[in-house]
N, C-alpha and C positions, 0 to 999 in steps of 0.2 A: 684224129691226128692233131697233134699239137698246131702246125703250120697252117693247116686249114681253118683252124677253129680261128687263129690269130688272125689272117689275111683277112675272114670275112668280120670278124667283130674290125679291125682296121678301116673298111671299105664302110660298113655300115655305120660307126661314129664318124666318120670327114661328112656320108651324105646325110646324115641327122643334123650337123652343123650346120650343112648349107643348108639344107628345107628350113632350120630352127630363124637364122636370121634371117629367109624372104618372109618368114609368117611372121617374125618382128616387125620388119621393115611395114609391111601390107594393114596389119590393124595398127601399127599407132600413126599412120597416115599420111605416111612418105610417101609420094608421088614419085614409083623407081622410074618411070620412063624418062623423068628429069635427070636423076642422079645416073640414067644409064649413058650419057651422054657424057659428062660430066668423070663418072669412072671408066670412060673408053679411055679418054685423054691419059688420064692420073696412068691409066694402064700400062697404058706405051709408056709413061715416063720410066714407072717401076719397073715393067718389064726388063727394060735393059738394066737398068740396076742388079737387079735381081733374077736375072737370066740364070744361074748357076743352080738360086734355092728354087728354082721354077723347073729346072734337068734334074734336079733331086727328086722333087716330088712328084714327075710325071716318072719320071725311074722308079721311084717308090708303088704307084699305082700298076706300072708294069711288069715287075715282081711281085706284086700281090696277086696280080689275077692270071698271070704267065703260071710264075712257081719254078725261076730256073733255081733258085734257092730258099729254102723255107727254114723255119727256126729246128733249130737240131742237125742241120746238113754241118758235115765237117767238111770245110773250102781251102782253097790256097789261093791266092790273089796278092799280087807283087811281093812273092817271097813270105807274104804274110799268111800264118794255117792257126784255123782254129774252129771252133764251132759256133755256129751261127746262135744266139742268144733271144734277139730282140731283130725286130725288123719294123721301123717307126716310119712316118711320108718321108722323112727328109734322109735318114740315113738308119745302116745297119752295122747292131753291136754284134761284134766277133768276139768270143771268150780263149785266148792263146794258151796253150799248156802252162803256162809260167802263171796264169789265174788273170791278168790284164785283159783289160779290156780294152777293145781298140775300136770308136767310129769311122768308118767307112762309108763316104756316100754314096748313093743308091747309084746315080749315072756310075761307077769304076765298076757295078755289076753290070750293068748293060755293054757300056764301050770294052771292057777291059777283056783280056783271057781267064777266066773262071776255071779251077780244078776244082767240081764238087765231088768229094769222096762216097757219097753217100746220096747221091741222087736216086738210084735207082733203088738201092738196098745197102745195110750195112755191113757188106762182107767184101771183102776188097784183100789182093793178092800182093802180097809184098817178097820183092826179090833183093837178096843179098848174098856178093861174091861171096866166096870163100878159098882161101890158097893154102896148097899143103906143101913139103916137100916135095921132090923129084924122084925123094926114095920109098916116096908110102907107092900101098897096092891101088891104084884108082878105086877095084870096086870093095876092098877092104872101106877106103875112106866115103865112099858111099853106101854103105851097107851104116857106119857109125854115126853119119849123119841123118838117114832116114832114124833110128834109133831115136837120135835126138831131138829129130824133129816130132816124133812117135809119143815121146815123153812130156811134149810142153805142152799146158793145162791151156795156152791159150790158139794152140792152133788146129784149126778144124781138123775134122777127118775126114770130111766130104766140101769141096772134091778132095781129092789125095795130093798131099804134097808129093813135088816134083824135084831130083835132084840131077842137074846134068853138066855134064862136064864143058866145062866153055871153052878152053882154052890153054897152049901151052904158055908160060907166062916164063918172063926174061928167068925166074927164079922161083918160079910157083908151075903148080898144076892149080888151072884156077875152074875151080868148080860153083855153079849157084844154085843157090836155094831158093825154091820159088814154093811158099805158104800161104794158104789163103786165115786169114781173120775175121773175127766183128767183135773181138774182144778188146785189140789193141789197135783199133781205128787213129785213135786218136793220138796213141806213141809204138810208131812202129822203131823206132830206135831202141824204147825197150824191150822189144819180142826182139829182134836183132840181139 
């Protein structure tokens, strides 16, 4: 899996870094119990400074080893859909239908509402009204629609699409179409 492969090469270059500079620090003969002293202070100062890229990358670390999203998930996150690309310590690239890319830091995955499409697997049920006249046959116009839904390359056959009537509407008989996918995860406006 692409996401796993990434998280753990992720985790294991940040802890190659830190071993690489204490084995720096240790032979060319920096006395760290001085400088720990020393960067407790500098710490707190930075700290607060840098509170925000310090929620990035501990958010970063808890999406790597959690996995409430991993590279290849298709998410939504404030209005914002797309699939997950890049997942770096400080922040995660989204690739949007339109080909942009958009960074997103790691804490709006932790604090924020997360829609992943594709957590679990990538087949996912997309429903859409549909209104006919007053004068058509109900199950004339569901018989034309199973049809059509029978004929599209991109929608499963298993489970079975579902077509059910919802509702009388001011000026419609308003019917929906509930389809399952993993072809058009990614635009279900065009299977619509």
């Amino acid at each position: 899996d692409v996401g796993v492969g990434q998280a753990i090469a992720t985790i294991v270059k940040y802890t190659l870094i830190v071993i690489g500079v204490v084995i720096i620090f240790q032979t060319s003969g920096i006395d760290l119990s001085a400088l720990g002293i020393l960067m407790g202070a500098l710490g707190v100062g930075i700290g607060f400074g840098l509170q925000h890229i310090t929620n990035n990358f501990i958010s970063g670390i808890i999406i790597l080893s959690e996995r409430p999203v991993k590279v290849g998930d298709r998410v939504e996150i404030d209005g914002l859909a797309g699939n997950i690309v890049k997942i770096s310590a400080r922040a995660t690239t989204i690739l949007t239908n339109d080909n942009i890319a958009v960074i997103v830091p790691n804490s709006d995955f932790i604090n924020k509402h997360v829609i992943n499409w594709s957590h679990n697997d990538k087949k996912v049920r997309i429903s859409f009204p549909v209104g006919v006249s007053y004068k058509e046959d109900p199950e004339r116009i569901r018989k034309i629609l199973i049809s059509v839904v029978d004929d599209n390359p991109g929608v499963m056959k298993e489970p079975r699409p579902y077509i059910r009537f919802d509702q009388f509407g001011d000026s419609s008989l308003n019917f929906n179409v509930m389809v399952w996918t993993s072809d058009y995860i990614d635009r279900p406006s065009a299977l619509k």
